[in-house]
N, C-alpha and C positions, 0 to 999 in steps of 0.2 A: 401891426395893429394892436392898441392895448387893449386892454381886459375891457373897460366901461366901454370903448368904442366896438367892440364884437359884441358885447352884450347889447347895444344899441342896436346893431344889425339883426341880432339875433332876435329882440323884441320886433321889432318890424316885420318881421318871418311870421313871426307868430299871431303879434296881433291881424296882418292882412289874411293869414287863413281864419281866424275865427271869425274876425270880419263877414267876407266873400263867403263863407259854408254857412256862418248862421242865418245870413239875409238870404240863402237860397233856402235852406232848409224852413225858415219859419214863411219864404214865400208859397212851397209846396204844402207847406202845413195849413196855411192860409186858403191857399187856392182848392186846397183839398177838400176844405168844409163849407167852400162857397159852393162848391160846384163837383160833388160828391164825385162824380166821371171821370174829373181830370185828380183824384187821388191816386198816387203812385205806389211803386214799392218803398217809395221813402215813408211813406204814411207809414206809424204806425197801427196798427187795428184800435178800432173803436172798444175793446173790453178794457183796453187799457186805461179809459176816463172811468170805469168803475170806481165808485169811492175816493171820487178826487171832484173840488169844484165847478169843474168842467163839462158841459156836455157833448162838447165838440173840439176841434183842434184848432178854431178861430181866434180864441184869445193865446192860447199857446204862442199859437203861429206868430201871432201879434207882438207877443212880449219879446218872443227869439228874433223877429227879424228887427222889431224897430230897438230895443235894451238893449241885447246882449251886442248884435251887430254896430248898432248904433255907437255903443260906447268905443267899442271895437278901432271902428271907424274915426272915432274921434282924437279916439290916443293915438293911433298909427299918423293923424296929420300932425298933431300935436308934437308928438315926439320926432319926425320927420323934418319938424320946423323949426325944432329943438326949444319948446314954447317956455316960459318958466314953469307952467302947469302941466307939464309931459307925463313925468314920472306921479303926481298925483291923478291925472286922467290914466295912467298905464296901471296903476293899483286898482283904481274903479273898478276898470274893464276884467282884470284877474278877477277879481271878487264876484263882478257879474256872472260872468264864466262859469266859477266854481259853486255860486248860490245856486247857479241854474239845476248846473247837474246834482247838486246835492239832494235837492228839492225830486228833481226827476227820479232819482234814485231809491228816492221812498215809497214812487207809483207805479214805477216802470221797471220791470225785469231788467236784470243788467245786461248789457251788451257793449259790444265792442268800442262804440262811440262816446259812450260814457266815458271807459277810462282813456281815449283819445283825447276827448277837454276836459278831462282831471287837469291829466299832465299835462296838457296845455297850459290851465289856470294856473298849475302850481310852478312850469316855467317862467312863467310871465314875472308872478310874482319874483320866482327867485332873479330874472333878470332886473329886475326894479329894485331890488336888497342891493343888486351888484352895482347900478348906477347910482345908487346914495352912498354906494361907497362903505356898505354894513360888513367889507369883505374884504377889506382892508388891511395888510399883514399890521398888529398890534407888537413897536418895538419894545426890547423887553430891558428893564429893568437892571441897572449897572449892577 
């Protein structure tokens, strides 16, 4: 298998967990602050909207399931379909990813998940350097 075809596979890996875990997690986040009962141990605690624009974890929830999953979602057909627009949909999604946590990082005490979609986002991306071919051995020079 070569390199841009494993890196394909390997984007596909990646993008369907971000996918699948962020459309669960921003549905729990969701359902958490419709209906304060069914908040799990995936909810974060409510100290945590201290000093951030939020009162609740409904827009959160909102952004994570329908943005980051969404986009997620998007490139994994994309790229599955091998569309022209793959690897620019497969950058999006990294950047969504990484904005997300960047952002959460400034409110939220760090934890373990955090740097699980770091390295996720900064996979992603580096598998998308790899399908443009940024990685490329450069012949050298008589």
């Amino acid at each position: 298998m070569s390199i841009p075809r494993l890196a394909g596979v390997a984007l596909l890996v990646v993008q369907a967990f971000v996918a699948v875990t962020a459309f669960l997690g921003g549905l729990a986040l969701t359902l958490g602050a419709l209906a304060p009962s069914m908040a799990t141990a995936f909810s974060p605690p409510e100290d945590y909207l201290a000093g951030t624009p939020f009162t609740s974890y409904l827009r959160p929830g909102l952004l994570l399931g329908i943005v980051v999953a969404g986009t997620h979602t998007l490139a994994f057909v994309l790229v599955l379909r091998q569309h022209p627009w793959a690897v620019l949909a497969s950058a999006v999604a990294a950047f969504a990813v990484l904005i997300w946590i960047f952002i959460q990082m400034i409110f939220i005490p760090f934890s373990f998940l955090q740097a699980v979609y770091f390295v996720s986002g900064v996979a992603e991306a580096g598998f998308v350097m790899v399908r443009l071919g940024l990685f490329t051995r450069i012949p050298r020079a008589a």
